[in-house]
C-alpha positions as CSV (number, residue, x, y, z in Angstrom):
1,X,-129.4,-150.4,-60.0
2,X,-128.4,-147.7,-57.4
3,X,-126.6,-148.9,-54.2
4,X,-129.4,-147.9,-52.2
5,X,-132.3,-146.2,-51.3
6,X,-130.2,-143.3,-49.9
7,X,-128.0,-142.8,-53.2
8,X,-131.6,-141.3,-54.5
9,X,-131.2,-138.1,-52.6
10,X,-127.4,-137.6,-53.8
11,X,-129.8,-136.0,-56.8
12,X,-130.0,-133.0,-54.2
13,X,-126.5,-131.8,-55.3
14,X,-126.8,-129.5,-58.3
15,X,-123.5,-130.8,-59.8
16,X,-124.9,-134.2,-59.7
17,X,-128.6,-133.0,-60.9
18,X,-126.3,-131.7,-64.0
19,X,-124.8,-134.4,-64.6
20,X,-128.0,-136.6,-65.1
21,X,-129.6,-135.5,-69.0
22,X,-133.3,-136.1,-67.9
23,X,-132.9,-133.7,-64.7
24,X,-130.9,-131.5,-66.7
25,X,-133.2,-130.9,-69.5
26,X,-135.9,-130.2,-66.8
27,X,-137.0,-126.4,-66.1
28,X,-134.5,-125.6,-63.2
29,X,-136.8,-123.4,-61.6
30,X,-139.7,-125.8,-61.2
31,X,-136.8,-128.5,-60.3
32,X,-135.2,-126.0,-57.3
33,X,-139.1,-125.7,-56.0
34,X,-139.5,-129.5,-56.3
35,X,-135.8,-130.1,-54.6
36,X,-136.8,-127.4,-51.9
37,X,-140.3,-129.2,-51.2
38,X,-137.9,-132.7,-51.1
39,X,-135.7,-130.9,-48.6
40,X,-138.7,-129.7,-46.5
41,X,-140.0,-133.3,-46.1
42,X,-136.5,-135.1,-45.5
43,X,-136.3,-132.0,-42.8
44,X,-139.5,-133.0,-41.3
45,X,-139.2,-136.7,-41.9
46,X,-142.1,-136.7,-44.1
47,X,-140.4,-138.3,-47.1
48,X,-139.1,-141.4,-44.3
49,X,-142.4,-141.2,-43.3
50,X,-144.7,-141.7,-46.6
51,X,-141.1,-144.1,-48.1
52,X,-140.7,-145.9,-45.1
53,X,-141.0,-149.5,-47.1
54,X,-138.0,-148.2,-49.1
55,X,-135.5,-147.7,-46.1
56,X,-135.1,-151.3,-45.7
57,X,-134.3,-152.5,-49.7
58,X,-131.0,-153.3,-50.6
59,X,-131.3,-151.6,-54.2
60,X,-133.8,-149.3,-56.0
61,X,-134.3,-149.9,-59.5
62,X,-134.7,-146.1,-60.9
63,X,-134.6,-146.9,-64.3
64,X,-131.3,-145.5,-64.9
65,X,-129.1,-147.5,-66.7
66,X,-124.9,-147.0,-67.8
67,X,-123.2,-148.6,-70.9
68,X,-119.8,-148.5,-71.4
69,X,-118.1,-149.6,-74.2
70,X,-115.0,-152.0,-73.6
């Protein structure tokens, strides 16, 4: 589970992006149009906008999951 609804758009960070397989194995042009389009609408308030049932949650399950072994 991710902390919040606002740990999402840490993704925005290109060390981060690389650091996650499934974005990193994604064609990193169409991913820096897609993260350009997501920074135009957080600009504009678009993405609070169309989300806005998300900025009250406590976690969002992204279906990303760690395992560590102990």
């Amino acid at each position: 589970m991710s902390s919040g609804p606002a740990e999402v758009f840490r993704t925005r960070s290109t060390r981060a992006r690389a650091a996650v397989s499934g974005l990193a194995r994604l064609d990193q042009g169409r991913l820096r149009q897609a993260m350009g389009r997501l920074a135009d609408d957080l600009a504009a308030g678009r993405r609070h906008e169309r989300h806005r049932d998300l900025l009250d949650a406590d976690a969002l399950d992204v279906g990303y999951r760690l395992v560590a072994a102990g």
